[in-house]
CHARMM-style PDB file with segment names, atoms N, HN, CA, C and O in Angstrom:
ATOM      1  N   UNK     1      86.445  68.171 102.127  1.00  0.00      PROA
ATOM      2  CA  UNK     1      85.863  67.232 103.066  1.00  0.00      PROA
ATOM      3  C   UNK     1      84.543  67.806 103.572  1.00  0.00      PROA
ATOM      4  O   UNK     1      84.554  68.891 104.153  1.00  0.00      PROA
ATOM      5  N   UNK     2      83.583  67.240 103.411  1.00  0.00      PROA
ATOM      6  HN  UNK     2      83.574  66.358 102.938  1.00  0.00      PROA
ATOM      7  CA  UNK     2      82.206  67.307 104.061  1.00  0.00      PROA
ATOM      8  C   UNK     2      81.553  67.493 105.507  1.00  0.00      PROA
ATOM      9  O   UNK     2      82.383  67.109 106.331  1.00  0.00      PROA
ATOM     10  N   UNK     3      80.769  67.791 105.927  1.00  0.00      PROA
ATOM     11  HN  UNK     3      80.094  68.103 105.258  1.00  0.00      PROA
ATOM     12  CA  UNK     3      80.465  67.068 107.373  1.00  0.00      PROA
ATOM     13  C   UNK     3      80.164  65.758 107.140  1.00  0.00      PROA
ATOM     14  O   UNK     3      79.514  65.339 106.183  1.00  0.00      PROA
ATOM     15  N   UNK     4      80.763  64.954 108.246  1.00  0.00      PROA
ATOM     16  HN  UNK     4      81.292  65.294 109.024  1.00  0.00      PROA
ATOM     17  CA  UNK     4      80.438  63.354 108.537  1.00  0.00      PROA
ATOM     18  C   UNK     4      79.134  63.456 109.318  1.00  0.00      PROA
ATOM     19  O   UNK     4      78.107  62.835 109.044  1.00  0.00      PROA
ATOM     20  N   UNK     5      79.282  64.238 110.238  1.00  0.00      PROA
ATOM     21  HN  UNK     5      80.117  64.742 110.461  1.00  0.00      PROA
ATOM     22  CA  UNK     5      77.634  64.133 110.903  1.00  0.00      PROA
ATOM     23  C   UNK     5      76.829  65.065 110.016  1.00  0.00      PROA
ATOM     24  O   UNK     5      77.240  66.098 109.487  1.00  0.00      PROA
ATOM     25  N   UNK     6      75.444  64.461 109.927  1.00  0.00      PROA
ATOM     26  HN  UNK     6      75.110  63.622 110.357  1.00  0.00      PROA
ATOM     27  CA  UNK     6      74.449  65.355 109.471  1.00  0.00      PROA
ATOM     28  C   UNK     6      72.936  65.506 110.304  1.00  0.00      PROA
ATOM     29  O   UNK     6      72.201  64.531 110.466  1.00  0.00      PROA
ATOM     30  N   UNK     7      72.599  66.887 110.800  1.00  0.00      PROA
ATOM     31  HN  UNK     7      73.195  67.678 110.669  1.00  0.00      PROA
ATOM     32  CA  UNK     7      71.098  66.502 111.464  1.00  0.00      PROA
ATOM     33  C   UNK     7      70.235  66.823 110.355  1.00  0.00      PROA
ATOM     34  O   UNK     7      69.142  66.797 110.919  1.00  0.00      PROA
ATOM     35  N   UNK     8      70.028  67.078 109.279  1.00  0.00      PROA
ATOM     36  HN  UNK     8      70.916  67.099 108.820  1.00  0.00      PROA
ATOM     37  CA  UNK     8      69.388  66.949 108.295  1.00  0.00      PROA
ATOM     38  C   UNK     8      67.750  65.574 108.849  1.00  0.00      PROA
ATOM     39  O   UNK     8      66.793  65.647 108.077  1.00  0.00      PROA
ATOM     40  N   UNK     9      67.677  65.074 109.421  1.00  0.00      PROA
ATOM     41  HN  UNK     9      68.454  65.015 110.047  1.00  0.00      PROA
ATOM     42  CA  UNK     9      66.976  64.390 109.850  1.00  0.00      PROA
ATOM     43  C   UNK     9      66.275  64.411 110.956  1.00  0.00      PROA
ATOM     44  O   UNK     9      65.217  63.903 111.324  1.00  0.00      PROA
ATOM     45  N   UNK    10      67.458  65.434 111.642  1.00  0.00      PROA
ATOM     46  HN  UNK    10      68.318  65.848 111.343  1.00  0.00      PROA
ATOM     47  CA  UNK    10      66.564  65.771 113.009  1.00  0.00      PROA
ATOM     48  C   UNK    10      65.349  66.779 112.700  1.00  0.00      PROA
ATOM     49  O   UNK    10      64.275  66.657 113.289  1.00  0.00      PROA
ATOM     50  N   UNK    11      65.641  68.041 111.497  1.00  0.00      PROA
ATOM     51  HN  UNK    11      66.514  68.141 111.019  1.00  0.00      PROA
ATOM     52  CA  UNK    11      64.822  68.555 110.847  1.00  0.00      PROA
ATOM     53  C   UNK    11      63.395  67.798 110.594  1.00  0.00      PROA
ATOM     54  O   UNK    11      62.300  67.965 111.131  1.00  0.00      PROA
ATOM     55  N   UNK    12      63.910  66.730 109.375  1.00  0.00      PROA
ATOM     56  HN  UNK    12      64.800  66.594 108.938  1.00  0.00      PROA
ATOM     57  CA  UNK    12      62.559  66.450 108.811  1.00  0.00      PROA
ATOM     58  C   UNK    12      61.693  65.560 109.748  1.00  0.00      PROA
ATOM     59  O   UNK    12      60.523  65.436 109.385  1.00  0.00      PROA
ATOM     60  N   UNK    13      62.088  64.875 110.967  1.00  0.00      PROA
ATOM     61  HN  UNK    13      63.038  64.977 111.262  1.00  0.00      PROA
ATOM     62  CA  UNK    13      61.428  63.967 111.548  1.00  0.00      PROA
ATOM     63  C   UNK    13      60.679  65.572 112.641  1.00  0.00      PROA
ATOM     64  O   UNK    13      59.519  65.575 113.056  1.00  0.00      PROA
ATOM     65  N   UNK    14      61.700  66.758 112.888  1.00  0.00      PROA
ATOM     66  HN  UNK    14      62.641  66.755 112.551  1.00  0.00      PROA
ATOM     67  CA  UNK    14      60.120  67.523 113.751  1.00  0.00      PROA
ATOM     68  C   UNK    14      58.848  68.106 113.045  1.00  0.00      PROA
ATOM     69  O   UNK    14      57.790  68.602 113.431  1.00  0.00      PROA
ATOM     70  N   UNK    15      59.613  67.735 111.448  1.00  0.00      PROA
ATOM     71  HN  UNK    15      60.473  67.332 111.134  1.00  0.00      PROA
ATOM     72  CA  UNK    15      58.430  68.374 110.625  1.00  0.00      PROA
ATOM     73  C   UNK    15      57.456  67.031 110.467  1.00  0.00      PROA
ATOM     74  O   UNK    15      56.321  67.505 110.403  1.00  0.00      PROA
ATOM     75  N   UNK    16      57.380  65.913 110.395  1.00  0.00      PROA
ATOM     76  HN  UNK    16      58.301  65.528 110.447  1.00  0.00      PROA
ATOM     77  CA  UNK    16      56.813  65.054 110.555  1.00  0.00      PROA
ATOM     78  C   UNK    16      55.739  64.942 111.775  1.00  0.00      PROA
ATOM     79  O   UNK    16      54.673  64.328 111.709  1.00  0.00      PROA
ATOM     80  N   UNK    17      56.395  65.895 113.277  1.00  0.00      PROA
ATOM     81  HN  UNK    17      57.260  66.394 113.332  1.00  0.00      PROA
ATOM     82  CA  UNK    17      56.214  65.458 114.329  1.00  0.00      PROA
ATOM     83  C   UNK    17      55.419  66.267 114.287  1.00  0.00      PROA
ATOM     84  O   UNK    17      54.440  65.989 114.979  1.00  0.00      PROA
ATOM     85  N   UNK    18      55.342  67.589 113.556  1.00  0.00      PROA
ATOM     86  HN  UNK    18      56.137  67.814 112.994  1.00  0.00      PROA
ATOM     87  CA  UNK    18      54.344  68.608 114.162  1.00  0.00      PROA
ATOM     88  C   UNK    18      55.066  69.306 115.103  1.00  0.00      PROA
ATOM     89  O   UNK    18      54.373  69.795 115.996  1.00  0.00      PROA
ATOM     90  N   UNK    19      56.745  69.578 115.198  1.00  0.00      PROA
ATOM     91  HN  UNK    19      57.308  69.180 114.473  1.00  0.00      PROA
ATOM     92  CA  UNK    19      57.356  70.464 116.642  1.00  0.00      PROA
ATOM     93  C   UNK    19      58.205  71.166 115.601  1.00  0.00      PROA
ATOM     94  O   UNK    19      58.569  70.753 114.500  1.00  0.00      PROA
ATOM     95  N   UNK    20      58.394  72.110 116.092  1.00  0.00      PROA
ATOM     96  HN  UNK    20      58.098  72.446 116.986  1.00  0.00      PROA
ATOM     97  CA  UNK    20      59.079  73.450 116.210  1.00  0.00      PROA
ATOM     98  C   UNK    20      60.379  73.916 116.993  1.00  0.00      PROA
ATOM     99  O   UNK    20      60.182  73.686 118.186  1.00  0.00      PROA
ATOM    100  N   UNK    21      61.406  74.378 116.829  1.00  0.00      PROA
ATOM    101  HN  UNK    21      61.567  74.565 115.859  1.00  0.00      PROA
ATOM    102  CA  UNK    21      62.419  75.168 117.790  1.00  0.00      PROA
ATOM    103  C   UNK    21      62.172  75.342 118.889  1.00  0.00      PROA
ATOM    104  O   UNK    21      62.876  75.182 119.886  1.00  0.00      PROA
ATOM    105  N   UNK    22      60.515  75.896 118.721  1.00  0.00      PROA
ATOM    106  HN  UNK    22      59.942  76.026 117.911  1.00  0.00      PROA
ATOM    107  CA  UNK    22      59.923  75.985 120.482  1.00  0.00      PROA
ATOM    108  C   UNK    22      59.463  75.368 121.004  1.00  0.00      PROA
ATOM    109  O   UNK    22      58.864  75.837 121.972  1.00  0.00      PROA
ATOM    110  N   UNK    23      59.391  73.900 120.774  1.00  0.00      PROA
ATOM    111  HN  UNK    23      59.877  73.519 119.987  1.00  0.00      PROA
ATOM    112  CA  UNK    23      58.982  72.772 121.645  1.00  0.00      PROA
ATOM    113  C   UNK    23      60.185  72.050 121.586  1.00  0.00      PROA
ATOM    114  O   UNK    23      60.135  70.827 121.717  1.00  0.00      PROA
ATOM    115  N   UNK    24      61.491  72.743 121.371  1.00  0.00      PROA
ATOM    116  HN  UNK    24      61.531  73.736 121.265  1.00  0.00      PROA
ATOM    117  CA  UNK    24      62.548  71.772 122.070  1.00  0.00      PROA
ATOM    118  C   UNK    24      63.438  72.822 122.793  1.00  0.00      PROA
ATOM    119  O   UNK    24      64.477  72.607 123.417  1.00  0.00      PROA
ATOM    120  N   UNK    25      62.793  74.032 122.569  1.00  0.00      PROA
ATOM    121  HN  UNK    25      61.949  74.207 122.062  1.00  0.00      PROA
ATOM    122  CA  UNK    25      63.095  75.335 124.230  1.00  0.00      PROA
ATOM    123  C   UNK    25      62.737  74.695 124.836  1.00  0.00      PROA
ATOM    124  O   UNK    25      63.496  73.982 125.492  1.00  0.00      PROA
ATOM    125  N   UNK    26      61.390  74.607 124.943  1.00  0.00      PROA
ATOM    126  HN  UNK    26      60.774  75.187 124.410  1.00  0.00      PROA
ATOM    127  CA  UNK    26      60.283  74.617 126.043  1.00  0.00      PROA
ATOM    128  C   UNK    26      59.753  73.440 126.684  1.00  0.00      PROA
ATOM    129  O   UNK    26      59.385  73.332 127.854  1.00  0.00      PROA
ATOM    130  N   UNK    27      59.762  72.509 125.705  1.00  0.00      PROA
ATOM    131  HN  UNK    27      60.061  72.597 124.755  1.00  0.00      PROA
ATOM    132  CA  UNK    27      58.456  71.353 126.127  1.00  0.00      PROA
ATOM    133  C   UNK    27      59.915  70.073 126.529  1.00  0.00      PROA
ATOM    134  O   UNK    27      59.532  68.965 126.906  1.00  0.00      PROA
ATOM    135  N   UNK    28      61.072  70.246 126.452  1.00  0.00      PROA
ATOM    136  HN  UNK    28      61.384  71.146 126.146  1.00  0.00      PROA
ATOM    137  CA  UNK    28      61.571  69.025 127.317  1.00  0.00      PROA
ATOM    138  C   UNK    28      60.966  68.675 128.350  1.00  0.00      PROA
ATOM    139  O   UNK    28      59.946  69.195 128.802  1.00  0.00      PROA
ATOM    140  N   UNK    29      61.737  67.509 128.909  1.00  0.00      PROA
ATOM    141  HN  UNK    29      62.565  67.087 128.542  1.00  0.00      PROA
ATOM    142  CA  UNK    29      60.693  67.172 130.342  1.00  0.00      PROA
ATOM    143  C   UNK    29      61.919  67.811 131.268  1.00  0.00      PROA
ATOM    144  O   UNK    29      61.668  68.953 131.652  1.00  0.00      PROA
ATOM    145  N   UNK    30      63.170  67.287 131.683  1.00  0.00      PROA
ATOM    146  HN  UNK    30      63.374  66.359 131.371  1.00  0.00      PROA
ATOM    147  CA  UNK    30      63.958  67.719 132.432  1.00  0.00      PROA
ATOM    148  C   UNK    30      65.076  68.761 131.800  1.00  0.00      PROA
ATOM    149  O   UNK    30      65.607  69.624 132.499  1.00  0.00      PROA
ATOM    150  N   UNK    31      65.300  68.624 130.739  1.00  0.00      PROA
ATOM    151  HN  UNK    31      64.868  67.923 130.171  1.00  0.00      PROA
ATOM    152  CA  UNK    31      66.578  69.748 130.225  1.00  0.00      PROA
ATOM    153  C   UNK    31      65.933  69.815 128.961  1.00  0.00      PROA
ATOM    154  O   UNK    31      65.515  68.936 128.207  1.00  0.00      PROA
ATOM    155  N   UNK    32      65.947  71.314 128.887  1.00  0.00      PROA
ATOM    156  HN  UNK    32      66.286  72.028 129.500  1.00  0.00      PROA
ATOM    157  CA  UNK    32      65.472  71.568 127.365  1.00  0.00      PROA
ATOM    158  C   UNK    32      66.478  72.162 126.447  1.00  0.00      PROA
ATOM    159  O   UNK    32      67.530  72.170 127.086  1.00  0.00      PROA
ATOM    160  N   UNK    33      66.715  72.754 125.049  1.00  0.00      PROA
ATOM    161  HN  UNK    33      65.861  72.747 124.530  1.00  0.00      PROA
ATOM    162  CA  UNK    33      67.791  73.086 124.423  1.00  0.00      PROA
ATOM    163  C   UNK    33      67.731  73.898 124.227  1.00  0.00      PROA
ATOM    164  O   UNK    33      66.752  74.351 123.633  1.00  0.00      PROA
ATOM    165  N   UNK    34      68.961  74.765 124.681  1.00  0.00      PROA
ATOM    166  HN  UNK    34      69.757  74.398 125.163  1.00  0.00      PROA
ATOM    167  CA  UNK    34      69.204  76.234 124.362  1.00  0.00      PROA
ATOM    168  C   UNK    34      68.888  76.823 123.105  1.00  0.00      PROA
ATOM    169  O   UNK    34      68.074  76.252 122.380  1.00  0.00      PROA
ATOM    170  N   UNK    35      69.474  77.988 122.716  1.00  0.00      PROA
ATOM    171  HN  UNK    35      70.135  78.451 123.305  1.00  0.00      PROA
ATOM    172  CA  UNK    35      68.839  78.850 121.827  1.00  0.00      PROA
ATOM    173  C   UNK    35      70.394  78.499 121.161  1.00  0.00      PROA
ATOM    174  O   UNK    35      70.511  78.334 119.947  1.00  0.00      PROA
ATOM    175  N   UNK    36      71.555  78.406 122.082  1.00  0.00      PROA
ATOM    176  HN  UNK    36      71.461  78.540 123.068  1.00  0.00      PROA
ATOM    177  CA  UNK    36      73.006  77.736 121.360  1.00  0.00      PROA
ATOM    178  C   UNK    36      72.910  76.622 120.772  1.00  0.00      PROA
ATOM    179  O   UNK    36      73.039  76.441 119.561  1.00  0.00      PROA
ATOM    180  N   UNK    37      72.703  75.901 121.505  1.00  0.00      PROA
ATOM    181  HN  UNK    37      72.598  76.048 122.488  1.00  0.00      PROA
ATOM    182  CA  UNK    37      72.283  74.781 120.833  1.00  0.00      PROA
ATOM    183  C   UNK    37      71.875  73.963 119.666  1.00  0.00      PROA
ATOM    184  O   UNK    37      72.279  72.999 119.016  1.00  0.00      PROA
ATOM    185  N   UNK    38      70.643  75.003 119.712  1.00  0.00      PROA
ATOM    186  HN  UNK    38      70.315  75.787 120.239  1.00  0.00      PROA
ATOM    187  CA  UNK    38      70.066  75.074 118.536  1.00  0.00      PROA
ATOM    188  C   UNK    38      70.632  75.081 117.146  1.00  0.00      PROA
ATOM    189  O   UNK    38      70.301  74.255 116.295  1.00  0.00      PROA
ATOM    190  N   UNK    39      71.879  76.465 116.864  1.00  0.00      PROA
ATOM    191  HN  UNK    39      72.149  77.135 117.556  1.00  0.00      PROA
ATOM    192  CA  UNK    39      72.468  76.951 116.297  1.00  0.00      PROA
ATOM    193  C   UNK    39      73.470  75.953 115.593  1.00  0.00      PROA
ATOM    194  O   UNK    39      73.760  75.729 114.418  1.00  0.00      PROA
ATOM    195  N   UNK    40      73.895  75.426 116.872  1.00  0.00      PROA
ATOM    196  HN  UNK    40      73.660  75.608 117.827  1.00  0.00      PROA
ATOM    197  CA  UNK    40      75.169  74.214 116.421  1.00  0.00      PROA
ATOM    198  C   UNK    40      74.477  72.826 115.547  1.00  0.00      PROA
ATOM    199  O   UNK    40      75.032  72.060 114.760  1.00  0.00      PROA
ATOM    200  N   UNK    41      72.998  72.861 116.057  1.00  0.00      PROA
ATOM    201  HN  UNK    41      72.548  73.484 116.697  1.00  0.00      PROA
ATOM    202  CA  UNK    41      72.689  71.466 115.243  1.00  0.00      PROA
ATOM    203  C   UNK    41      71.929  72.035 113.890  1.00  0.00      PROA
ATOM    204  O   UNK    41      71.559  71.272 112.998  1.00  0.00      PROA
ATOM    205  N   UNK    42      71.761  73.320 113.847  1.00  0.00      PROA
ATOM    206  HN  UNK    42      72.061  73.941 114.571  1.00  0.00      PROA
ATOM    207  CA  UNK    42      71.326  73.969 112.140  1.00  0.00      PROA
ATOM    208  C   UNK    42      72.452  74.230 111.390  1.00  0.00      PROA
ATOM    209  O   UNK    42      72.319  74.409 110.179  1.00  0.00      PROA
ATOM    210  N   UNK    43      74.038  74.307 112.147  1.00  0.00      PROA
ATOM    211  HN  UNK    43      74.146  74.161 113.130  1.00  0.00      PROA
ATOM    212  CA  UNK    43      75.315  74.455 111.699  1.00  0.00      PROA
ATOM    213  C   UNK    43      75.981  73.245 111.419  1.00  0.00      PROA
ATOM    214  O   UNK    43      77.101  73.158 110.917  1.00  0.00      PROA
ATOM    215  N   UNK    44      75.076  72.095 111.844  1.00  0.00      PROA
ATOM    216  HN  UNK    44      74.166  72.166 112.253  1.00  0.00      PROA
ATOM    217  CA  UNK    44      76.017  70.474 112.021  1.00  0.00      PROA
ATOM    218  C   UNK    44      77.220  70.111 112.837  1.00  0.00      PROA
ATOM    219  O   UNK    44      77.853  69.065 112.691  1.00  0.00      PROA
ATOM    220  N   UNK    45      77.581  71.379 114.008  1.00  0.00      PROA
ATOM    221  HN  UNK    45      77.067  72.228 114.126  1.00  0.00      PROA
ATOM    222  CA  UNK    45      78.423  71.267 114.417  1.00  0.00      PROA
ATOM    223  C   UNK    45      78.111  70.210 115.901  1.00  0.00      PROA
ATOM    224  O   UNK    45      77.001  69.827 116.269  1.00  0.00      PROA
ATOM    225  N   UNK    46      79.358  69.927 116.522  1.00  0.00      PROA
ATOM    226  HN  UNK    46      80.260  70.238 116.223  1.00  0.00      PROA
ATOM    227  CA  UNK    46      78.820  69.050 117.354  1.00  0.00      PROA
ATOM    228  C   UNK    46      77.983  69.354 118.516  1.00  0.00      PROA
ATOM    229  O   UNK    46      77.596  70.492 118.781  1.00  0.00      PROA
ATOM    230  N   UNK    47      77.635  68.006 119.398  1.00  0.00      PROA
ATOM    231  HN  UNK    47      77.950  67.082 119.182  1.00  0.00      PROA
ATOM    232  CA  UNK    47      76.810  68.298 120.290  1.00  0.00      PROA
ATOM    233  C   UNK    47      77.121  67.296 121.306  1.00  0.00      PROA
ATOM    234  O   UNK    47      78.048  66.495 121.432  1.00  0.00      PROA
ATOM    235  N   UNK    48      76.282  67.517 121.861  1.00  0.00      PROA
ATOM    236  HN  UNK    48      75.530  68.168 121.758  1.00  0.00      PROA
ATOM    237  CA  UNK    48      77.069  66.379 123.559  1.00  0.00      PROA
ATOM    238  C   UNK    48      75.850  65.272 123.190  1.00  0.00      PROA
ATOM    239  O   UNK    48      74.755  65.490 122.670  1.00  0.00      PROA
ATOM    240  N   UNK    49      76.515  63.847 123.708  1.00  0.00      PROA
ATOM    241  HN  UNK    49      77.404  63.669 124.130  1.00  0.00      PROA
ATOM    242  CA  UNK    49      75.742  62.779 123.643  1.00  0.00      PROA
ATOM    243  C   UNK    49      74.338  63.167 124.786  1.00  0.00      PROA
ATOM    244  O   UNK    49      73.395  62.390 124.642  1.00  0.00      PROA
ATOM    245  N   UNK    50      74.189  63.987 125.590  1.00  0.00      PROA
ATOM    246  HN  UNK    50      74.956  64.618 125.707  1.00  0.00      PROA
ATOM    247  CA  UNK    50      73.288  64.549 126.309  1.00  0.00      PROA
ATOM    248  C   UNK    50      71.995  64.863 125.759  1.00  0.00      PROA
ATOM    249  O   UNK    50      70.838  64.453 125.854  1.00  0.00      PROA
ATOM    250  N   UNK    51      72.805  65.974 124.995  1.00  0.00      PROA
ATOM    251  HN  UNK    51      73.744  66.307 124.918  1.00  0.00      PROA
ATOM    252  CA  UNK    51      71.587  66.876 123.863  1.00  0.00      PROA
ATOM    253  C   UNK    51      71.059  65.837 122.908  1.00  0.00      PROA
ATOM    254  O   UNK    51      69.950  66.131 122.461  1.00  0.00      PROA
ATOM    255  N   UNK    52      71.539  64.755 122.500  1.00  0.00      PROA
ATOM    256  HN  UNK    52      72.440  64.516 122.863  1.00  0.00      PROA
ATOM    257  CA  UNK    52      71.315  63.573 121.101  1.00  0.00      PROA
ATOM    258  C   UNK    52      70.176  63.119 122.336  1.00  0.00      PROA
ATOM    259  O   UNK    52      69.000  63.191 121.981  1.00  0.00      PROA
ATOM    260  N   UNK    53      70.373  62.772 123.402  1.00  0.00      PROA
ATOM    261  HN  UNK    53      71.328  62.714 123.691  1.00  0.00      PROA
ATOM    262  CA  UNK    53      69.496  61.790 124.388  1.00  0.00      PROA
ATOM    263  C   UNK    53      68.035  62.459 124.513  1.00  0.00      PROA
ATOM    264  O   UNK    53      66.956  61.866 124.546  1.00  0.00      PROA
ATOM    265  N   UNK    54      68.317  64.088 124.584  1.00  0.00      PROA
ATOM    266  HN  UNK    54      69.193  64.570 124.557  1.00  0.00      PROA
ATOM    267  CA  UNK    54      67.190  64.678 125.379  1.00  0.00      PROA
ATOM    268  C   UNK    54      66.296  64.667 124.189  1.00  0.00      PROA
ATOM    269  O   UNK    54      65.179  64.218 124.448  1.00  0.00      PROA
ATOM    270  N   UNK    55      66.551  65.180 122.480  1.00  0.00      PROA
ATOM    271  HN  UNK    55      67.458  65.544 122.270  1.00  0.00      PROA
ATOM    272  CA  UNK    55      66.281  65.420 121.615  1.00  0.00      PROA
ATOM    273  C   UNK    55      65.177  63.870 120.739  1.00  0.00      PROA
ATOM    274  O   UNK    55      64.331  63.725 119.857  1.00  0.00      PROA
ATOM    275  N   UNK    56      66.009  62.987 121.813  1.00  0.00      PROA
ATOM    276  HN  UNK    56      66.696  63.105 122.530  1.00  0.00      PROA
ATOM    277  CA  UNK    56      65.076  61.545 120.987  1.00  0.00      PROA
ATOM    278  C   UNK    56      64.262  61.409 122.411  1.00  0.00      PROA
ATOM    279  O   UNK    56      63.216  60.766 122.314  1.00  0.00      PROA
ATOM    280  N   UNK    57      64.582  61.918 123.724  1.00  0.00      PROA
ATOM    281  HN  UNK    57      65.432  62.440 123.803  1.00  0.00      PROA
ATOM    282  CA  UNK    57      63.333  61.998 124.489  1.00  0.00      PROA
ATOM    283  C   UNK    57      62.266  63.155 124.302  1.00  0.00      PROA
ATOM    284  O   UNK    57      61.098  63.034 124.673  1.00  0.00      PROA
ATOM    285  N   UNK    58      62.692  64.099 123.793  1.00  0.00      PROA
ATOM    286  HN  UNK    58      63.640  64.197 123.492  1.00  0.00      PROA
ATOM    287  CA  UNK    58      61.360  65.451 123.489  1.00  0.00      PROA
ATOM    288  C   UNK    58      60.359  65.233 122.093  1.00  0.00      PROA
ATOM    289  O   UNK    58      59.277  65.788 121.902  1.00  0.00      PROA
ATOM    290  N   UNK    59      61.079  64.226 121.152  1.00  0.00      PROA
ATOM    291  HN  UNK    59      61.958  63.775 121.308  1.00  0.00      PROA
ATOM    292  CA  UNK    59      60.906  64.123 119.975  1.00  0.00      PROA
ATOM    293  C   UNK    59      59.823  62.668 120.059  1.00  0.00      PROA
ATOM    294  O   UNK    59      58.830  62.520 119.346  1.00  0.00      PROA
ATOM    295  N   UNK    60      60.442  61.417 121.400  1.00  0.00      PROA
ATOM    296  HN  UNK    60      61.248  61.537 121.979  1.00  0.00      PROA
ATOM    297  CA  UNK    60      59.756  60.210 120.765  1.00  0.00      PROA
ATOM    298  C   UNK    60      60.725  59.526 119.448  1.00  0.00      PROA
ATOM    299  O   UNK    60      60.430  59.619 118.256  1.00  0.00      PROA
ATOM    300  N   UNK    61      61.646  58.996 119.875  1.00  0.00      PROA
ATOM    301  HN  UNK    61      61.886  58.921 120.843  1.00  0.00      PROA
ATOM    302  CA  UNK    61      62.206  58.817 118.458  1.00  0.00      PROA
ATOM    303  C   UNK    61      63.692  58.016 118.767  1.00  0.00      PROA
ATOM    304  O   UNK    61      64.219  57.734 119.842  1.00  0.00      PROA
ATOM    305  N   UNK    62      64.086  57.801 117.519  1.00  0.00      PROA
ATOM    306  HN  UNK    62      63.658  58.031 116.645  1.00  0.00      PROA
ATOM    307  CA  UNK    62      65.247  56.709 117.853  1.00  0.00      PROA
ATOM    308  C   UNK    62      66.622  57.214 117.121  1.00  0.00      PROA
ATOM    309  O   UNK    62      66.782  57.130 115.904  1.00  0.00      PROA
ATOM    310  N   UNK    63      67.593  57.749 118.025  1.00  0.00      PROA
ATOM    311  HN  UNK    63      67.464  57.817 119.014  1.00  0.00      PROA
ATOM    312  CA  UNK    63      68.873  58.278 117.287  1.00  0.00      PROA
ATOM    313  C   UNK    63      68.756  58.420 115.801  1.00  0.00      PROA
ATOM    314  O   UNK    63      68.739  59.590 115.416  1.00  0.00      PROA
ATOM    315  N   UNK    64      68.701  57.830 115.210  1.00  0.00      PROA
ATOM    316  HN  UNK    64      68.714  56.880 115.522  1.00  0.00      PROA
ATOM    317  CA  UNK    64      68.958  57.523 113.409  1.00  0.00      PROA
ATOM    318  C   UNK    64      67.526  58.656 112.793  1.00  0.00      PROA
ATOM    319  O   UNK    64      67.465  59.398 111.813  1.00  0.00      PROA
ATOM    320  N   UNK    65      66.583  58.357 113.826  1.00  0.00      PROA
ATOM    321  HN  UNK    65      66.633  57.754 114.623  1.00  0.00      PROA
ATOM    322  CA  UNK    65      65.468  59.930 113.180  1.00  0.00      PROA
ATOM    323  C   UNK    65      66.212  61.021 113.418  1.00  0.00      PROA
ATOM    324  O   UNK    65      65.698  61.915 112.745  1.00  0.00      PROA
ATOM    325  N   UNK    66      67.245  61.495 114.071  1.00  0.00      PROA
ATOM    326  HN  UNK    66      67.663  60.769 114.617  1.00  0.00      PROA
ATOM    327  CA  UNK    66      67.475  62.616 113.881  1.00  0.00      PROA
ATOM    328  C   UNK    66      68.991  63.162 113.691  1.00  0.00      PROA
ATOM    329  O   UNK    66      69.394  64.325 113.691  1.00  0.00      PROA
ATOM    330  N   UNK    67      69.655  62.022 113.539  1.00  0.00      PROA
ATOM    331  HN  UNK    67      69.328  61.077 113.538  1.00  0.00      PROA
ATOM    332  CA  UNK    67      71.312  62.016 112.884  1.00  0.00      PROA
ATOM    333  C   UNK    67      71.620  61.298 112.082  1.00  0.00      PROA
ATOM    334  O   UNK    67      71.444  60.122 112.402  1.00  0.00      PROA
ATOM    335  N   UNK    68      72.056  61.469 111.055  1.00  0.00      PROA
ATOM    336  HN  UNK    68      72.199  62.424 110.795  1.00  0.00      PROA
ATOM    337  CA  UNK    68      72.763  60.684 109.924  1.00  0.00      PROA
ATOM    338  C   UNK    68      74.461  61.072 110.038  1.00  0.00      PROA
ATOM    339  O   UNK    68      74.840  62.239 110.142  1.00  0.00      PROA
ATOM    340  N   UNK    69      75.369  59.934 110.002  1.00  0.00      PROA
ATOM    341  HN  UNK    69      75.060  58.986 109.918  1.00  0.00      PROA
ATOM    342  CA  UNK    69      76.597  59.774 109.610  1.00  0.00      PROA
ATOM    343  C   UNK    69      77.017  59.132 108.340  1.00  0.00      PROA
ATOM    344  O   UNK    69      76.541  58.026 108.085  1.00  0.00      PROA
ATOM    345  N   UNK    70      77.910  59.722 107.449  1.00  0.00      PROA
ATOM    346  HN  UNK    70      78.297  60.621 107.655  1.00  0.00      PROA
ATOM    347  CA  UNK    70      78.538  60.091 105.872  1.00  0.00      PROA
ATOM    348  C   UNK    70      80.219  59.438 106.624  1.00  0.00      PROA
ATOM    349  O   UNK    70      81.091  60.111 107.174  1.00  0.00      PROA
ATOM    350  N   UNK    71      80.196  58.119 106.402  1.00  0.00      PROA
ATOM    351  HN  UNK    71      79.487  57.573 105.954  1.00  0.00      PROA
ATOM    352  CA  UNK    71      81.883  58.203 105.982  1.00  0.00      PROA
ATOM    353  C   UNK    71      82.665  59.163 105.195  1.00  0.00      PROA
ATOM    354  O   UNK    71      82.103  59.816 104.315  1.00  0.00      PROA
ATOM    355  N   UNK    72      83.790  59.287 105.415  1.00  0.00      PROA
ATOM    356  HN  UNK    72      84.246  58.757 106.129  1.00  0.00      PROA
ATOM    357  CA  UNK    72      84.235  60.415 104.585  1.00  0.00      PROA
ATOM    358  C   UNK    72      84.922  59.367 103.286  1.00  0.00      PROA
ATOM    359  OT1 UNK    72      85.450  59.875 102.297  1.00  0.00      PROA
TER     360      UNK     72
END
């Protein structure tokens, strides 16, 4: 069995964006993402509907730029 979630997208849309790991430390407006964080969405593991919110507010962007879901 696979991962069903994939951020594979959250990737290519900051490479699109021109951002980095360190403009989603740093440059949030109110909560920015840990260095854990981080880890879990380069691992595909989960994340809080929080972090999905802050990530399409630091980014400019709409859920689906930066998560893909795989029925199993």
């Amino acid at each position: 069995m696979g991962a069903l979630i994939s951020y594979a997208p959250l990737w290519e849309t900051m490479k699109r964006k021109g951002a980095t790991t360190y403009t989603l430390r740093c440059k949030g407006r109110s909560v920015n993402i840990s260095g854990s964080t981080l880890l879990r969405l380069q691992s595909n593991q989960s994340v809080s509907t929080n972090t999905l919110d802050t990530l399409c507010v630091i980014l400019d962007c709409a859920l689906s730029d930066i998560v893909r879901y795989t029925p199993d």
